[in-house]
N, C-alpha and C positions, 0 to 999 in steps of 0.2 A: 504493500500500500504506500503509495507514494504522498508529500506533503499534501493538504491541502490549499489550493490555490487561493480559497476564499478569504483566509486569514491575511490581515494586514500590517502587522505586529506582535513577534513574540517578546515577552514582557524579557524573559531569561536573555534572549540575543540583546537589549538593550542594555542589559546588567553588563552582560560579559562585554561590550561596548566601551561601558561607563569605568568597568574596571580595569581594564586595559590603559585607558588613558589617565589612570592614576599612574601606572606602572611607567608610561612616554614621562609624564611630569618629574615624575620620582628621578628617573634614570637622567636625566636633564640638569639635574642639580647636587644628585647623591656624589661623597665624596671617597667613597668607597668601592675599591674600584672592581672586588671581587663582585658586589651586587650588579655596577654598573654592569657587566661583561655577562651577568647569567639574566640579566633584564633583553638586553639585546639578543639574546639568543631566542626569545620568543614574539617578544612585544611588538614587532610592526611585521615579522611574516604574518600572527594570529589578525590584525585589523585588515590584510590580505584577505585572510580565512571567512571572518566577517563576513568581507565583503563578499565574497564565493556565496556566504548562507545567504543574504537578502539579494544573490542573482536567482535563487530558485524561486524568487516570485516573478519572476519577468515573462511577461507575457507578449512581451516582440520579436517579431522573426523578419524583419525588415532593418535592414544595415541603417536606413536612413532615418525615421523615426527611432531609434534604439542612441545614433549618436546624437540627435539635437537632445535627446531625456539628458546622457552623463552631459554634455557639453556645457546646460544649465544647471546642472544638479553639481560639476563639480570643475568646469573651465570657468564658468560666472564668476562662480564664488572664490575661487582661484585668485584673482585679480582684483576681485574686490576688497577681499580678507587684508590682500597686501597691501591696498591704497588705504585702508584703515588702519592698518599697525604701523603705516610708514609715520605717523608723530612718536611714538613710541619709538621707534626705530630711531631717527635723530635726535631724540631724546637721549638714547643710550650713547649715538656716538661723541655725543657733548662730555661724555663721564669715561671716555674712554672704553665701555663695555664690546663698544661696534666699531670697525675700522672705520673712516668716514668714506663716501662714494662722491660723486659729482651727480646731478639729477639722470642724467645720462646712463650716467652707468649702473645706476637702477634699477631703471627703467627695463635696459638690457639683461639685467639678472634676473630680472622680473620673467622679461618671455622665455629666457632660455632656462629658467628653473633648476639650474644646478649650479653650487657654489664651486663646484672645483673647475670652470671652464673659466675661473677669476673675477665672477661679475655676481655680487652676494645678491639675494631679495632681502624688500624689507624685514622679510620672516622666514629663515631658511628652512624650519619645519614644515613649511608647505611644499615643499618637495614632493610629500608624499601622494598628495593632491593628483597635481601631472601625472604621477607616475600611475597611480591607479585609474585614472583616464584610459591612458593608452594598456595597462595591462585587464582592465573591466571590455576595451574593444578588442583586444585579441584572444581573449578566451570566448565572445560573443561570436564572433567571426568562427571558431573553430564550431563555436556550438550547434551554431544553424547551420552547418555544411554537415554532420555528420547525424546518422539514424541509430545509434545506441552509443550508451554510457562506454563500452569498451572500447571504440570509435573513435570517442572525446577522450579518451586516457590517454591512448597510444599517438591520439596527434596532438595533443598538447607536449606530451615526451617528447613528442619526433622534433616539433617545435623546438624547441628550448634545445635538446641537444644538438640541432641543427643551428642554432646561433651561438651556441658554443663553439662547434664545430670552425665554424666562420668567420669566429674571432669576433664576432658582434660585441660579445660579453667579457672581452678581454681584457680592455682596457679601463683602466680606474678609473670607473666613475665620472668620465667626461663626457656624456653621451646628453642632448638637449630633453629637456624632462625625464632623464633617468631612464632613458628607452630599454637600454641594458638592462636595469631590474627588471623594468617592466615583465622582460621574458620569465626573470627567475619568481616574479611573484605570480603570474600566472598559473602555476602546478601549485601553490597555494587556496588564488580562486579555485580552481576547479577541486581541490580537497571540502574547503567549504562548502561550494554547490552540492557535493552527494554527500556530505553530511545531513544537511538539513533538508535535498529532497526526499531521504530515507530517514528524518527524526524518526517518525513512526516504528518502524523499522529499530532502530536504535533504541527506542524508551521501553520498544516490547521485549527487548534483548535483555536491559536493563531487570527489566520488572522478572523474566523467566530466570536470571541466574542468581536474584535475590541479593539482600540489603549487602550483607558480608560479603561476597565475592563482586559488588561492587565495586564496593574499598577498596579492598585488593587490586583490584583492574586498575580505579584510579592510582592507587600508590604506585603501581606495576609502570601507569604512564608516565608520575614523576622523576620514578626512578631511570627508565629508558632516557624521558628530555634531560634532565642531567648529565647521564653517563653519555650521551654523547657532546651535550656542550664541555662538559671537563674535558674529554676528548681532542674536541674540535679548536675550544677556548676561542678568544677574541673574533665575533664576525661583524657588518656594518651593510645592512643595505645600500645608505646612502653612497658608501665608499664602493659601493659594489665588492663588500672582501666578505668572502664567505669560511674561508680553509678550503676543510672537505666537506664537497656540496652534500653529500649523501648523511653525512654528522649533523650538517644546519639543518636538512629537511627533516632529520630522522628530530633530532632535538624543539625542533617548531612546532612539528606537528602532534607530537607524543604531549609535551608540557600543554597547549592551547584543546586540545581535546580533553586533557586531564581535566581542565580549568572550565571548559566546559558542562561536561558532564556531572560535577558539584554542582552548577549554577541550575543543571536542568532538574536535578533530585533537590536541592535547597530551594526552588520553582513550588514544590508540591506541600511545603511545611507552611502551615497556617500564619499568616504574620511575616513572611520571610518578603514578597515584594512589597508590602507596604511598609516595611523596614526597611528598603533598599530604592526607597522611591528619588532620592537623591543623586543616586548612582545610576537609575534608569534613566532620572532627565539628563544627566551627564552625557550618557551615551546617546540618546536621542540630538543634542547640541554638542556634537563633538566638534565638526568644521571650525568655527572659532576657538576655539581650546588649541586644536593646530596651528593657528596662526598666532595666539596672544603669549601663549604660555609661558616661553623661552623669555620673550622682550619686558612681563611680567616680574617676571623672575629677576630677570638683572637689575629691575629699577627696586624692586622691593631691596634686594641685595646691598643696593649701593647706597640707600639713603638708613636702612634699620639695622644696624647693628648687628642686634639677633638672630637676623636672619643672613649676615656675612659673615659669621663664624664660622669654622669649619667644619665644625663638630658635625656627624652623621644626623643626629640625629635634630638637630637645629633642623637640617637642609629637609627633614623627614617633615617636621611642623609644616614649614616653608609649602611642601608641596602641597598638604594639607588646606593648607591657605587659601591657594591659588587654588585646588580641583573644588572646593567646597563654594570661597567666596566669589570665583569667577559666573557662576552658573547665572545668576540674575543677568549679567553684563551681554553671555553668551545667547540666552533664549532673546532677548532684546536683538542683538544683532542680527540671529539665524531667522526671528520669523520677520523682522519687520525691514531687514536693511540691504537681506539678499531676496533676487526674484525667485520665483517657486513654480515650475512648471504644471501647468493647468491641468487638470485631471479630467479625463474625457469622462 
């Protein structure tokens, strides 16, 4: 039994959304570099994954209605986010946090979305923005060309190994919106997509091998995504550096289904989303969270004290701060200052 299409919103996807982008903020400013290094072994393949789950409600099979949907849903807001954090942004460079640009050269960072071809954005977190544009259109493209899931597997692999192959994905990270990831985050989308169009599938699995050997399963995933990040140690989408790919994928995808599958069983405990309704508007207003966050961060840093310390656990408040007191700031901008593609 496959998803049903009729649902618009699952409450757990918005959690594990919301939770994740604790985990971007955290990793942003933790001083600690063993967390930093196992934060990045999960935390923007799983917002790939994400985004793979809320492709199984898509109900387009036309190239061209399918790009004007991402183009306003996430080239709009793209541009936008960055012309709002650009005060922010000279702000910082005034305090020394931001190298200074020329309006020019902004501008140019702006279109080409990646800092390492020399030309910064006002918010280099948006990166990821672009990048999942172009990798939401390349797993769409494989989707509607092929008549079964095993189809979509093996040409997505064929994909990405065939830009490996060709040296597409070779070079660090100078590629214009990250096109390079894009390929590597695509076998992410498409793990999210048959995740979630087989939840069913999944919760009935859950429910027939019982409470205990759930646990187990989950522990079983933690223990997998670690042992291979220990493994694999330091990778970086942005930089395009992974190690060994089959470590990063194995370590991604084991830890964010782990992380999952608690949020879908802590889903069904009485009290457990309306305790967590904070963390679900988080992840519903994520897009501004990508753009503020870092720029946030450095002005709190440089004017309070408290939160310029070094100490870990200062930097931990800190994030606190920002993912809890940003939300007012974020649903104001996401409903009312970006456009919203019209719903037939």
């Amino acid at each position: 039994m496959e998803l049903k299409k009729t649902v618009r919103r699952i409450p757990w996807v918005d959690i594990l959304r919301g939770f994740l982008m604790f985990f971007v903020i955290y990793a942003h400013t933790t001083t600690n570099q063993d967390i930093n290094d196992y934060i990045y072994s999960f935390h923007m393949p799983a917002f790939f994954i994400v985004s793979g789950m809320t492709f199984a409600f898509n109900k387009e099979r036309s190239i061209l209605p399918y790009f004007k949907k991402k183009l306003l849903a996430l080239v709009v807001p793209y541009f936008l986010l960055n012309l709002y954090v650009s005060p922010i942004w000279y702000w910082t460079t005034q305090f020394g946090a931001e190298p200074p640009q020329k309006l020019w050269q902004l501008a140019v960072g702006v279109l080409l979305s990646n800092k390492n071809t020399g030309f910064r954005m006002a918010s280099n977190t948006t990166w990821f923005i672009c990048c999942l544009f172009l990798a939401d259109l390349f797993f769409f493209l494989i989707w509607r060309k092929c008549r079964s899931d095993a189809a979509i597997v093996v040409s997505c692999l064929l994909v990405t190994a065939t830009a490996y192959a060709c040296g597409i994905l070779a070079h660090p990270g100078g590629g214009i919106w990250h096109v390079e990831t894009a390929f590597t985050a695509m076998i992410f989308i498409m793990g999210g997509y048959f995740f979630l169009k087989y939840i069913e599938r999944v919760e009935a699995f859950l429910d027939r091998i019982g409470k205990v050997k759930t646990v187990l399963l989950i522990l079983l995933l933690f223990a997998i995504g670690f042992m291979f990040f220990f493994w694999n140690g330091r990778v970086s989408m942005i930089a395009d550096s992974y190690q060994n790919l089959g470590y990063f994928y194995g370590s991604a995808f084991a830890t964010t289904f782990g992380i999952a599958i608690c949020f879908i069983l802590a889903s069904r405990k009485n009290g457990f989303l309306k305790g967590m309704t904070l963390v679900n508007q988080v992840g519903i207003y994520t897009l501004p969270y990508i753009a503020f966050q870092v720029p946030l961060m450095r002005v709190l840093r440089h004017y309070i004290p408290f939160f310029g310390n070094q100490a870990d656990w200062h930097r931990f408040v800190l994030s606190l701060v920002v993912f809890f007191g940003f939300l007012p700031v974020a649903m104001v901008i996401q409903k009312y200052l970006i456009p919203k593609r019209k719903k037939k």
